[in-house]
N, C-alpha and C positions, 0 to 999 in steps of 0.2 A: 474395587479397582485401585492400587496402590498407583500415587500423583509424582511427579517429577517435579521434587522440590528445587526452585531456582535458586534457593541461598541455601547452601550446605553448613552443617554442623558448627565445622570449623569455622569458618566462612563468621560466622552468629558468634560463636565463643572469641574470635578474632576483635569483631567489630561492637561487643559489649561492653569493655573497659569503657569505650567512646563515646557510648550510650550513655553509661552510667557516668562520667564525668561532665558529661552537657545536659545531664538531669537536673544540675542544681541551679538555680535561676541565679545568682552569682557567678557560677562560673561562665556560665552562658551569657551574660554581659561581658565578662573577660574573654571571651573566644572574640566577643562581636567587635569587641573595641581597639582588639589588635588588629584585627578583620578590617577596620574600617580607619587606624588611624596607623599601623605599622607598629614597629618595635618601640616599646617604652620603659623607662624605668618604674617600680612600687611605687615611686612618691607619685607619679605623674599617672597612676591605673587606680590608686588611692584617693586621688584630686574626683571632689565630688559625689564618692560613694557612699553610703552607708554604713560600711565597717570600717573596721581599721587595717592599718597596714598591714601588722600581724596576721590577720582572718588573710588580707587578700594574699599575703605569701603563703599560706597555706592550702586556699583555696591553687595558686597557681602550680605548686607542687603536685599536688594531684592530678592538674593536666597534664604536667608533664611527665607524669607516670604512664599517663595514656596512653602517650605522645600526641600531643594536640599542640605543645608549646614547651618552647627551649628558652635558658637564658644565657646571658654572654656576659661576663665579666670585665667592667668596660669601669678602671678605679677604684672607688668606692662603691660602685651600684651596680649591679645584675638587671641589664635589658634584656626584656621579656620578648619574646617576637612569638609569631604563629608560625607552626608547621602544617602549611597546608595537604602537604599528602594523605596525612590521617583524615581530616575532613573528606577528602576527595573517596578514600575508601568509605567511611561512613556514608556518604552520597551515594555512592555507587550501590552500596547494601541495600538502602530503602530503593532506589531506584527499581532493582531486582526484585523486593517484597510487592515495588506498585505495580508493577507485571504480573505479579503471579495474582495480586488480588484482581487486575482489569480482566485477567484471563477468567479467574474465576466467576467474577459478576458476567463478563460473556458466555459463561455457559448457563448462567444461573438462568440469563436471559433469553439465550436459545430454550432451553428449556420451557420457562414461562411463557413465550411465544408456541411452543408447536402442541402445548396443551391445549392452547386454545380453538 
C-alpha cells in the first residue's frame, strides 16, 4: 500500500543545501551566534574561536550559499547577519518528517495493540 509522503522530493532537494551547511559543527556555532547575538563583523564571529578568520570566512560563505546568512558591507568589514527564513523553512521540513514518523509509530502501535 503506497504512503502519502508529507515532505516531497523537491520539498528535500530544496531543504538540503541547509542540512548540509549546519552539518558542520562550526558552522553551526556561526548560525547560533548570530541567532543569539545579531549581526557581526569576522573579527568579532572570530573573537574566541578556534580557527582563524580565514576558515570562519569561508565557513560563512558556504552559508550563505544556502542562504542561511548574508553580509553587508558597512567600510572596511562585511557584517554578517542571519537570514532567518531559510531556518524557518528548515524547521518547517523536520517538523513535517516528525509527523510522518508520530504517524508512523501510531500505527506501529495500533498495530502492536490489536495483536494482542
Amino acid at each position: 500500500m503506497p504512503r502519502n509522503v508529507g515532505v516531497s522530493t523537491p520539498e528535500l532537494r530544496a531543504s538540503a543545501p541547509i542540512f548540509a551547511a549546519l552539518g558542520d559543527e562550526t558552522r553551526l556555532r556561526l548560525v547560533a551566534r548570530l541567532c543569539a547575538d545579531g549581526p557581526m563583523s569576522i573579527a568579532r564571529l572570530s573573537d574566541g574561536a578556534d580557527v582563524t578568520r580565514q576558515a570562519i570566512t569561508k565557513h560563512l560563505h558556504v552559508l550563505a550559499e544556502a542562504g542561511l546568512v548574508r553580509s553587508e558591507r558597512q567600510g572596511r568589514e562585511s557584517i554578517w547577519e542571519l537570514e532567518p527564513q531559510r531556518l524557518d523553512e528548515a524547521r518547517r521540513c523536520l517538523d513535517r518528517i516528525s509527523q510522518q514518523w508520530d504517524a508512523a509509530l501510531g500505527r506501529l502501535k495500533a498495530l502492536v495493540e490489536s495483536a494482542d
